[in-house]
N, CA, C and O atoms as a MOPAC input file, in Angstrom:
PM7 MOZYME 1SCF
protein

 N      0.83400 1    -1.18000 1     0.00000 1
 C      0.00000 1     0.00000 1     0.00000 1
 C      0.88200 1     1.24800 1     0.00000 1
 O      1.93400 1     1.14900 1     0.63200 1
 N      0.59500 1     2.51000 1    -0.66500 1
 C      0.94000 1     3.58700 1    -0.51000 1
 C      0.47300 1     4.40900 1     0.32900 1
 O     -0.73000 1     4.67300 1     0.34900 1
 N      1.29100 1     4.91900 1     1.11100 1
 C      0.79200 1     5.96000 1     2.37300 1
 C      1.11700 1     7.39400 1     2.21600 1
 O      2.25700 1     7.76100 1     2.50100 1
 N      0.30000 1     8.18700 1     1.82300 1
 C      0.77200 1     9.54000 1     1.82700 1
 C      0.41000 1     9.88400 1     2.18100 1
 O     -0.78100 1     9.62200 1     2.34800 1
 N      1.17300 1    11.15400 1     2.86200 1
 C      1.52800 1    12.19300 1     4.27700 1
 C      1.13100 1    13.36800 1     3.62300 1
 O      1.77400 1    13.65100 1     2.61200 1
 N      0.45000 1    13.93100 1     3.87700 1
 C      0.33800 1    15.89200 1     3.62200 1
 C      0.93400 1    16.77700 1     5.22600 1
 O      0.41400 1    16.53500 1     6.31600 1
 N      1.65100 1    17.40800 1     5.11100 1
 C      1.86000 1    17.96400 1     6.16500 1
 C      2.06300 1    19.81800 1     6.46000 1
 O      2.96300 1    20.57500 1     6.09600 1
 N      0.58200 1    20.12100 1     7.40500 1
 C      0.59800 1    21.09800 1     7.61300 1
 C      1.51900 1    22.38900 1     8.35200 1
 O      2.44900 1    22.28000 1     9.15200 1
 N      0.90400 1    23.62500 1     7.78000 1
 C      1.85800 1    24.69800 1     8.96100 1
 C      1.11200 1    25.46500 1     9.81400 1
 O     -0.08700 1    25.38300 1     9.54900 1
 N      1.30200 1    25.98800 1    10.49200 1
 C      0.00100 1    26.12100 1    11.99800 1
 C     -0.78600 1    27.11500 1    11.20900 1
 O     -1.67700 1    27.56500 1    11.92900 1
 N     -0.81000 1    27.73100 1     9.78500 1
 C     -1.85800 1    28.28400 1     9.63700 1
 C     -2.97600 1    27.23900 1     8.93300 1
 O     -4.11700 1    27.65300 1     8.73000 1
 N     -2.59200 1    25.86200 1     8.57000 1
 C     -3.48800 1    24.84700 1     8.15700 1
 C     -3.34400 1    24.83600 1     6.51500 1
 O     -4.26100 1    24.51500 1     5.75800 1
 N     -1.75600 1    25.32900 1     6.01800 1
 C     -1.93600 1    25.59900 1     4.70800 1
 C     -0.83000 1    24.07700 1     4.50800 1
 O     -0.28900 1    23.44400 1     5.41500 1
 N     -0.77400 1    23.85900 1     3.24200 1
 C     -0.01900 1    22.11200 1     2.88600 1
 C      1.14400 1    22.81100 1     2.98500 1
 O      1.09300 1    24.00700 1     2.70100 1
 N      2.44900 1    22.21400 1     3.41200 1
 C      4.08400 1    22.72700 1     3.55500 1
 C      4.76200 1    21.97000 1     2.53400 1
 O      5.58900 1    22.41400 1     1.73700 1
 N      4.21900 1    20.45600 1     2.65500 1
 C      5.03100 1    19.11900 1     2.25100 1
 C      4.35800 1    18.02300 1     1.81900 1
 O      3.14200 1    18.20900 1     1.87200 1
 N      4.67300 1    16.94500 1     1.40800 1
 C      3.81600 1    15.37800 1     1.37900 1
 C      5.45800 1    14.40600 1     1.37700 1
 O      6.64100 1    14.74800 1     1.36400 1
 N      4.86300 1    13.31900 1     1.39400 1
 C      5.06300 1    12.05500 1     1.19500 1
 C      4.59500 1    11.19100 1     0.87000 1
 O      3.39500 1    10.93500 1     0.97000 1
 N      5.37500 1    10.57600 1     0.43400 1
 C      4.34100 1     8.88700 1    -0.38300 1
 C      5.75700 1     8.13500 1    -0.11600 1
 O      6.87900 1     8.59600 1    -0.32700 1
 N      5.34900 1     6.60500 1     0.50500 1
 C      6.13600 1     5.79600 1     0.85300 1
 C      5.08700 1     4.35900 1     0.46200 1
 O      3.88200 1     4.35100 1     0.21200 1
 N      5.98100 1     3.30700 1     0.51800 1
 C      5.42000 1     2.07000 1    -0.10700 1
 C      5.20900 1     1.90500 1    -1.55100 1
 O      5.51100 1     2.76600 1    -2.37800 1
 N      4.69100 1     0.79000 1    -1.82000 1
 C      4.49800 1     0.47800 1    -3.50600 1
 C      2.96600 1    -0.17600 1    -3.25300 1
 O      2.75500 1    -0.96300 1    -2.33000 1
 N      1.95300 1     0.24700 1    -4.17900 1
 C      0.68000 1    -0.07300 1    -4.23500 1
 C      0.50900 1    -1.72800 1    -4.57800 1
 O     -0.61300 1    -2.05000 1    -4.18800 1
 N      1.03500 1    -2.59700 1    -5.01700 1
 C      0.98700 1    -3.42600 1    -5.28000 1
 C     -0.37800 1    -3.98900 1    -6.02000 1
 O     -0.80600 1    -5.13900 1    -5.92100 1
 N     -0.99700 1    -2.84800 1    -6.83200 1
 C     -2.01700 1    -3.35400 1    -7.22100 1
 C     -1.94600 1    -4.16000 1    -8.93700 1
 O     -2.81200 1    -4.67000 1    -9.64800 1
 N     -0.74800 1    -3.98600 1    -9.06500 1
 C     -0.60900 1    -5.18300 1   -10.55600 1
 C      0.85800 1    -5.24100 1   -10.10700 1
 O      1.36100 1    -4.95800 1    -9.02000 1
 N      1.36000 1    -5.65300 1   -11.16100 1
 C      3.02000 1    -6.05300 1   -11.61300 1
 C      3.68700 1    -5.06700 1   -11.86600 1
 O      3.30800 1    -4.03300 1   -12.41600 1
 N      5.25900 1    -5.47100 1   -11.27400 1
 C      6.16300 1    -3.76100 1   -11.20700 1
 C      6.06900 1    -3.76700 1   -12.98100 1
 O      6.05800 1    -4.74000 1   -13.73500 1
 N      6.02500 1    -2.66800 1   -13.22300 1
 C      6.06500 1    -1.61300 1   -14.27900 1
 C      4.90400 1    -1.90900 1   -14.74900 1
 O      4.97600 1    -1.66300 1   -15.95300 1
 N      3.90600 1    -2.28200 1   -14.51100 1
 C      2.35900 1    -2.19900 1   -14.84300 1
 C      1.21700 1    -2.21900 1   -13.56100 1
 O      0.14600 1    -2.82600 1   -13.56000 1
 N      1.74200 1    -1.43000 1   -12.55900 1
 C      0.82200 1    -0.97300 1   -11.56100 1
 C      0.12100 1     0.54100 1   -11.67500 1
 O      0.65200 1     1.54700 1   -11.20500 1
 N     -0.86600 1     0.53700 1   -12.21700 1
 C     -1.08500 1     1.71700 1   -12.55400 1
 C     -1.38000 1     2.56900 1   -11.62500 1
 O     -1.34700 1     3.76800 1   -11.90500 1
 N     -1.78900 1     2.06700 1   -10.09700 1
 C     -2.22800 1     3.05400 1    -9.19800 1
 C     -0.56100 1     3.51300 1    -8.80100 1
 O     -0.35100 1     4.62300 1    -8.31100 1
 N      0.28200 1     2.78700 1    -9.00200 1
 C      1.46500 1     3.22700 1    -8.76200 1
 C      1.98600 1     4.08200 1    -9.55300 1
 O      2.47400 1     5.00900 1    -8.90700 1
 N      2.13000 1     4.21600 1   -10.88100 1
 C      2.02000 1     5.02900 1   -11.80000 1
 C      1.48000 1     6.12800 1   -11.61000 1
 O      2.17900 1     7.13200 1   -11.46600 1
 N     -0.14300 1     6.19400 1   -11.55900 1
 C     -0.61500 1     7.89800 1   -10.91800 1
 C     -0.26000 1     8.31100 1   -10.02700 1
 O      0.04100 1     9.48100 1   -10.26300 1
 N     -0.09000 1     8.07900 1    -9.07900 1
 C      0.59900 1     8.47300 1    -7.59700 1
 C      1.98400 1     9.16700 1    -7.85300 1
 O      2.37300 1    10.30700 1    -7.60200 1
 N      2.43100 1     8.37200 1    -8.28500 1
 C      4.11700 1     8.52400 1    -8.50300 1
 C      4.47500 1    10.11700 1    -9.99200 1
 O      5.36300 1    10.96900 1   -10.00900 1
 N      3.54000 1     9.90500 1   -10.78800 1
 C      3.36200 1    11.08500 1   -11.80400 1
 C      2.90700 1    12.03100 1   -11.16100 1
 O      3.55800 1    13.05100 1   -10.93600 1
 N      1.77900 1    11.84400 1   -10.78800 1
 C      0.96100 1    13.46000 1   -10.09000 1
 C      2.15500 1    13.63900 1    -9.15500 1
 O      2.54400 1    14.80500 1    -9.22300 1
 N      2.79000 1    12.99000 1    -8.40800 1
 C      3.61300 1    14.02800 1    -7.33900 1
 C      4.89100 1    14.30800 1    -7.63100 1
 O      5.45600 1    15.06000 1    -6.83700 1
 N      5.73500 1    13.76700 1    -8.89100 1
 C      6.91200 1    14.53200 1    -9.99900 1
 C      6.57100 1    15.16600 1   -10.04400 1
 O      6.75400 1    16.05600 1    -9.21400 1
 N      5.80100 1    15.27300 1   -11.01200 1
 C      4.98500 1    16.37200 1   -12.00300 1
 C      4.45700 1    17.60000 1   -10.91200 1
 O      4.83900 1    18.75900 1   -11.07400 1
 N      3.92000 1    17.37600 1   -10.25500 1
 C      3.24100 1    18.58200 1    -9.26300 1
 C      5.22800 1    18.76200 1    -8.54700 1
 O      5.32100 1    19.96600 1    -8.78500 1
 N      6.38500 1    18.45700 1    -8.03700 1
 C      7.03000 1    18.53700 1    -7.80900 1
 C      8.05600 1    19.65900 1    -8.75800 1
 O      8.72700 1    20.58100 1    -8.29500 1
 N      7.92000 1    19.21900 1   -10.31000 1
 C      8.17500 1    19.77300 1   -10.92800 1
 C      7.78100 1    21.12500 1   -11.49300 1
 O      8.36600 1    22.19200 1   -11.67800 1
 N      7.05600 1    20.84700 1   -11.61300 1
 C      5.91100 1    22.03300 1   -11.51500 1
 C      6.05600 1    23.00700 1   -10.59000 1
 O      5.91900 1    24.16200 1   -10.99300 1
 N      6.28700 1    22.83700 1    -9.51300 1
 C      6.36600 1    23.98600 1    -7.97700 1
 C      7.69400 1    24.19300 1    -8.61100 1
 O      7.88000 1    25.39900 1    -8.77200 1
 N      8.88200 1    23.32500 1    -9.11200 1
 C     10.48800 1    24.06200 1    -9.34500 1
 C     10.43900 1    25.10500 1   -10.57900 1
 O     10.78700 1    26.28600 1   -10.56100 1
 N      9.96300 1    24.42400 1   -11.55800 1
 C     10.18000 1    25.15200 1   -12.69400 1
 C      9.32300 1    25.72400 1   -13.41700 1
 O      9.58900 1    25.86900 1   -14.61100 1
 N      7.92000 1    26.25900 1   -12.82600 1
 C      7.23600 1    26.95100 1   -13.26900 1
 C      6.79600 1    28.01900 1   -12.13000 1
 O      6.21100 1    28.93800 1   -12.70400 1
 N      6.85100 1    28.22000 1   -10.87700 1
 C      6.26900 1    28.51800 1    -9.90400 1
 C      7.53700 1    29.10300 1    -8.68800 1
 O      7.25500 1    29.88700 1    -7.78200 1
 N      8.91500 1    28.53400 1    -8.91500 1
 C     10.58200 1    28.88400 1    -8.56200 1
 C     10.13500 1    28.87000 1    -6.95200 1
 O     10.25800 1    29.61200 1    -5.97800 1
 N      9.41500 1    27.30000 1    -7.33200 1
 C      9.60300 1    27.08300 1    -5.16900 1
 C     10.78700 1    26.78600 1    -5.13900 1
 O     11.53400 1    26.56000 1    -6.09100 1
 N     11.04000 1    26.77200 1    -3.87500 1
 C     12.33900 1    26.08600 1    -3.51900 1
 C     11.83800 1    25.11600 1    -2.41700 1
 O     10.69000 1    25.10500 1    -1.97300 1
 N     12.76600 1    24.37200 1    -2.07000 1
 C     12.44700 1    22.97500 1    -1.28900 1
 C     13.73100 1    22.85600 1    -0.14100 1
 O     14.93900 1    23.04500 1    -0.28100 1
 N     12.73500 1    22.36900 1     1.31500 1
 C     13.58600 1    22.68900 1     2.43000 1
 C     13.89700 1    20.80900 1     2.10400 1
 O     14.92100 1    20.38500 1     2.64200 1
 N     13.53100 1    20.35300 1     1.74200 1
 C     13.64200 1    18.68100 1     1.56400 1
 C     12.89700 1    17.80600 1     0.57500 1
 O     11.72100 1    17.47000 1     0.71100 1
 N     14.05800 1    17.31100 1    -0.90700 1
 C     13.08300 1    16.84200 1    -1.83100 1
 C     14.17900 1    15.99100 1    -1.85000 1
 O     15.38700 1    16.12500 1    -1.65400 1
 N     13.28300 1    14.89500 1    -2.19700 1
 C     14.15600 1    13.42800 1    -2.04800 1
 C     12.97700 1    12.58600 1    -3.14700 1
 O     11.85000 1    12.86700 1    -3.55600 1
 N     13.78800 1    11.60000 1    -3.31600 1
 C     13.29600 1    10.62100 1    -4.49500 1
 C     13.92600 1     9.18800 1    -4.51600 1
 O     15.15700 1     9.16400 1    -4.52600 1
 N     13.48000 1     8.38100 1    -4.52100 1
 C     13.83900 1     6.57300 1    -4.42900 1
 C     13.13300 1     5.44600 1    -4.67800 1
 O     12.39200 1     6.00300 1    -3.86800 1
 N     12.77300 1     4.74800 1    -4.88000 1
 C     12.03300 1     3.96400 1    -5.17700 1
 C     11.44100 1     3.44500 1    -4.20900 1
 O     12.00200 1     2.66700 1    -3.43700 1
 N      9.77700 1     3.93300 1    -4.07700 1
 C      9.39600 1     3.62500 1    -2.96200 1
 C      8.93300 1     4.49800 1    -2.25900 1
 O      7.99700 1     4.36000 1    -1.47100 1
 N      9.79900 1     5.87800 1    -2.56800 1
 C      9.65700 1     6.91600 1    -1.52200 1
 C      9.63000 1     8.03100 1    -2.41900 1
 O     10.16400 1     7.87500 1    -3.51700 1
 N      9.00600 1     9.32000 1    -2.09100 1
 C      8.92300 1    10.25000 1    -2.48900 1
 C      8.73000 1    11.30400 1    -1.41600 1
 O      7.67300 1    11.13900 1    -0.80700 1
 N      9.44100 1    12.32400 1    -1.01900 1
 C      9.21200 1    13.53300 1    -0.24600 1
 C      9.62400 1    15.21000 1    -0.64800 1
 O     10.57000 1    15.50100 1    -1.38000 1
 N      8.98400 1    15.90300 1    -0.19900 1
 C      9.12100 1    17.49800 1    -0.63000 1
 C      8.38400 1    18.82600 1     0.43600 1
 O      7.17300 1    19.03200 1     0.51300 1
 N      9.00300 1    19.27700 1     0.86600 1
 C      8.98600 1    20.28100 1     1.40200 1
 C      9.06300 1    21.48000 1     1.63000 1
 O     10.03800 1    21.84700 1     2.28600 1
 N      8.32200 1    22.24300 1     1.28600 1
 C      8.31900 1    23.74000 1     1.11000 1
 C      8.90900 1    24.84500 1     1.56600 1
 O      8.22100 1    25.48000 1     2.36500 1
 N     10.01200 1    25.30100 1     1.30300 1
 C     10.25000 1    26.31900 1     2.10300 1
 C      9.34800 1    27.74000 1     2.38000 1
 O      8.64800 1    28.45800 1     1.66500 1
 N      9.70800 1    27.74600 1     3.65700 1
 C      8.32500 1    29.23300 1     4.48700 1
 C      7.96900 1    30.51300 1     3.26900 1
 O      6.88700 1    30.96200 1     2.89300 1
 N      9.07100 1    30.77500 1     2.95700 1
 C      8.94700 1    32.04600 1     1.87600 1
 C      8.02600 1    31.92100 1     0.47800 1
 O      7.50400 1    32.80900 1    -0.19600 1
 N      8.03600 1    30.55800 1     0.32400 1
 C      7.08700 1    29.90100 1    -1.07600 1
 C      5.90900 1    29.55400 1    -0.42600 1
 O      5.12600 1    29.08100 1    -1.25000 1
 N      5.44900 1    29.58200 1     0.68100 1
 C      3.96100 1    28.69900 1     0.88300 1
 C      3.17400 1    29.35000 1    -0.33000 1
 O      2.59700 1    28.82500 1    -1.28200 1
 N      3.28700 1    30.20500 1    -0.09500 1
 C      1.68500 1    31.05700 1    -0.80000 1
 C      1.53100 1    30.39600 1    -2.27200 1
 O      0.58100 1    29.69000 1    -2.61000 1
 N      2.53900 1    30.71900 1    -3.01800 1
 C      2.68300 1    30.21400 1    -4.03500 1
 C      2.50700 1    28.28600 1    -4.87200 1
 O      2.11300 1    27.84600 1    -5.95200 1
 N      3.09300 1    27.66800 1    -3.53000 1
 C      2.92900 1    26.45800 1    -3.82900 1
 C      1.74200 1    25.97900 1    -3.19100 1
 O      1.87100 1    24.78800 1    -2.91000 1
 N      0.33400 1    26.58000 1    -2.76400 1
 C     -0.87000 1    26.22800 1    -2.52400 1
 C     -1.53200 1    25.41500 1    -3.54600 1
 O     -1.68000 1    24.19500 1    -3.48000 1
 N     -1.99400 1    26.32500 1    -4.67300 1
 C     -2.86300 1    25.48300 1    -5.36200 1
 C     -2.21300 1    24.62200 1    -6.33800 1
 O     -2.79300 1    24.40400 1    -7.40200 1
 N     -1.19200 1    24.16100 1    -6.12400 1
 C     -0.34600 1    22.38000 1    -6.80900 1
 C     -0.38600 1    21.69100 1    -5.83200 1
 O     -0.55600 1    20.48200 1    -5.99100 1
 N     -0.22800 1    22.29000 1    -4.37800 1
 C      0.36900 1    21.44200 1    -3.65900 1
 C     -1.71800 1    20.70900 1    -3.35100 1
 O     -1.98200 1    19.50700 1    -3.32400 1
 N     -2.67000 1    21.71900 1    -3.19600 1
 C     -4.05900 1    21.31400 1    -3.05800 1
 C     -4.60500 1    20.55200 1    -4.37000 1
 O     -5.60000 1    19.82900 1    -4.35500 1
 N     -3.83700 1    20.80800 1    -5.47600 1
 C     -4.46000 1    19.74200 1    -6.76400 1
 C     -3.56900 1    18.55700 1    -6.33300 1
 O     -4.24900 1    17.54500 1    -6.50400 1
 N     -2.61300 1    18.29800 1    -5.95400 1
 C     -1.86400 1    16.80500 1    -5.73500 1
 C     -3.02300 1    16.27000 1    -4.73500 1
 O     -3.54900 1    15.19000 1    -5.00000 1
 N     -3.42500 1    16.99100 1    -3.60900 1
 C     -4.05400 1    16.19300 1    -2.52700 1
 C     -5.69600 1    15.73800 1    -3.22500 1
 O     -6.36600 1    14.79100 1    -2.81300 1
 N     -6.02800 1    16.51200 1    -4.15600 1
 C     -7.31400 1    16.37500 1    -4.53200 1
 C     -7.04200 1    15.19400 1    -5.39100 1
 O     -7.78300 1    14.22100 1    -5.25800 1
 N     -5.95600 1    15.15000 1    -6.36100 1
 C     -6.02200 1    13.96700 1    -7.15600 1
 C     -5.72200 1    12.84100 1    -6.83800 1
 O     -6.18500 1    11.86600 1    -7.43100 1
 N     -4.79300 1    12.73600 1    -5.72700 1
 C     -4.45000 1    11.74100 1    -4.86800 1
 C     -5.62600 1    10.93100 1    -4.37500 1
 O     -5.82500 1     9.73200 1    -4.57000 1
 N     -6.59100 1    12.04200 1    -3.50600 1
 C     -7.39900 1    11.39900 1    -2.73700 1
 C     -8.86500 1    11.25700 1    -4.06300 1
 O     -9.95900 1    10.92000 1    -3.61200 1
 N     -8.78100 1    11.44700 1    -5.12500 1
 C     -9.52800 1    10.51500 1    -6.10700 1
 C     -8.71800 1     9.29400 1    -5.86100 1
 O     -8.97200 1     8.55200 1    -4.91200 1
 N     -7.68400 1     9.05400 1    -6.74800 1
 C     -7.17700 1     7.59300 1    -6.58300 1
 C     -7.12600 1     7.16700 1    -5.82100 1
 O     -6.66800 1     6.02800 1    -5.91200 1
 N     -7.52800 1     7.65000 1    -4.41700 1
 C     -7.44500 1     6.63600 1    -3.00800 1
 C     -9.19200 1     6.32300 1    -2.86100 1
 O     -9.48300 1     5.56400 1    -1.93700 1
 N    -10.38600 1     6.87600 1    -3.73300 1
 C    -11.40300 1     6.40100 1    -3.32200 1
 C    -11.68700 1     5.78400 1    -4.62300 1
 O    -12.84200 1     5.37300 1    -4.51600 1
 N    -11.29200 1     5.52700 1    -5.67900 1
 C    -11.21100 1     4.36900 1    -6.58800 1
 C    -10.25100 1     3.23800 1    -5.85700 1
 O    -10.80000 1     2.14100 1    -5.75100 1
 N     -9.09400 1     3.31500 1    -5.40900 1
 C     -8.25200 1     2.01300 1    -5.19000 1
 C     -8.21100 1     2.33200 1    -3.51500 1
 O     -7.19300 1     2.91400 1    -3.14200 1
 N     -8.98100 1     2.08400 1    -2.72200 1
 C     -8.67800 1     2.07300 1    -1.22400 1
 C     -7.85300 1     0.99200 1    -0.66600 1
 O     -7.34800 1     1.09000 1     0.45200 1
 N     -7.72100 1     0.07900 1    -1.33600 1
 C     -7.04400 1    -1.06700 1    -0.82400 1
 C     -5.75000 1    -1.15500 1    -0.76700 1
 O     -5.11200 1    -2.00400 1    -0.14500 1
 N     -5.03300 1     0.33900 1    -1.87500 1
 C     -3.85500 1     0.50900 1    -2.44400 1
 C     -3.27400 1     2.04200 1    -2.37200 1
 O     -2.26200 1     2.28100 1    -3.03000 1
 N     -3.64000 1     2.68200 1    -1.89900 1
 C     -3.08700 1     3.84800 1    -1.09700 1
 C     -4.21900 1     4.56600 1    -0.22400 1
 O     -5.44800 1     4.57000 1    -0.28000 1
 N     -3.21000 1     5.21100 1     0.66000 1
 C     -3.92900 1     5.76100 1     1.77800 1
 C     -3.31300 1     7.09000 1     2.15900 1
 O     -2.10600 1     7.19900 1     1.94300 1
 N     -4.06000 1     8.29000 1     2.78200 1
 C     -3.59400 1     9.53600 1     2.98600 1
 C     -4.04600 1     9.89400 1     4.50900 1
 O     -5.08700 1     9.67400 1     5.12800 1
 N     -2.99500 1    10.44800 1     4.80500 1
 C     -2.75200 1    10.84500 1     6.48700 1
 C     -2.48800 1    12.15300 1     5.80100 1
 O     -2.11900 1    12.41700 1     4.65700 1
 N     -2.96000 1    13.31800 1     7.44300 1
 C     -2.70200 1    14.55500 1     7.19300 1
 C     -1.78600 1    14.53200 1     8.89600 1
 O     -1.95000 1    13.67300 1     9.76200 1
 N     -0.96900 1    15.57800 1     8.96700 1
 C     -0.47800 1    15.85100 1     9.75400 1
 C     -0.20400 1    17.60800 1     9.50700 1
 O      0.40700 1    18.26200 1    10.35300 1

């Protein structure tokens, strides 16, 4: 299962996420819930660097794992990517519940 983390800042705005685990819902390189998961949060990753010039207090990448973190001076800016990742995420978590899951902190 995939577990992803959204993690707030005391004004309740998104800072960061994570996604850890592998969905195991088909075969490696044809798991597709693994596939969306893993695209929407590059892509929204990418997106905050090179269109939007967030910067990141912690972005990491591995197989398996994915994390990113906002630095204070970019919140404002990285809101509505960082709120379309959680919205699209949590579609694919109420089509595949069995295969990722989202915690807020």
């Amino acid at each position: 299962m995939i577990k992803v983390t959204f993690y707030y800042n005391d004004e309740f705005k998104i800072k960061g996420f994570e996604l850890k685990g592998h969905a195991n819902y088909g075969e490696f390189g044809y798991d597709i819930v693994c596939a969306s998961a893993t695209s929407n949060a590059v892509g929204v990753i990418n997106s905050l660097e090179e269109l939007q010039g967030v910067g990141f207090e912690v972005q990491d990448a591995m197989e398996g794992f994915i994390s990113a973190v906002v630095k204070d001076d970019d919140m404002e800016k990285s809101q509505l990517l960082l709120n379309h990742l959680k919205r699209t995420l949590e579609e694919i978590s109420r089509e595949y519940p069995k295969n990722i899951k989202i915690y807020e902190k």
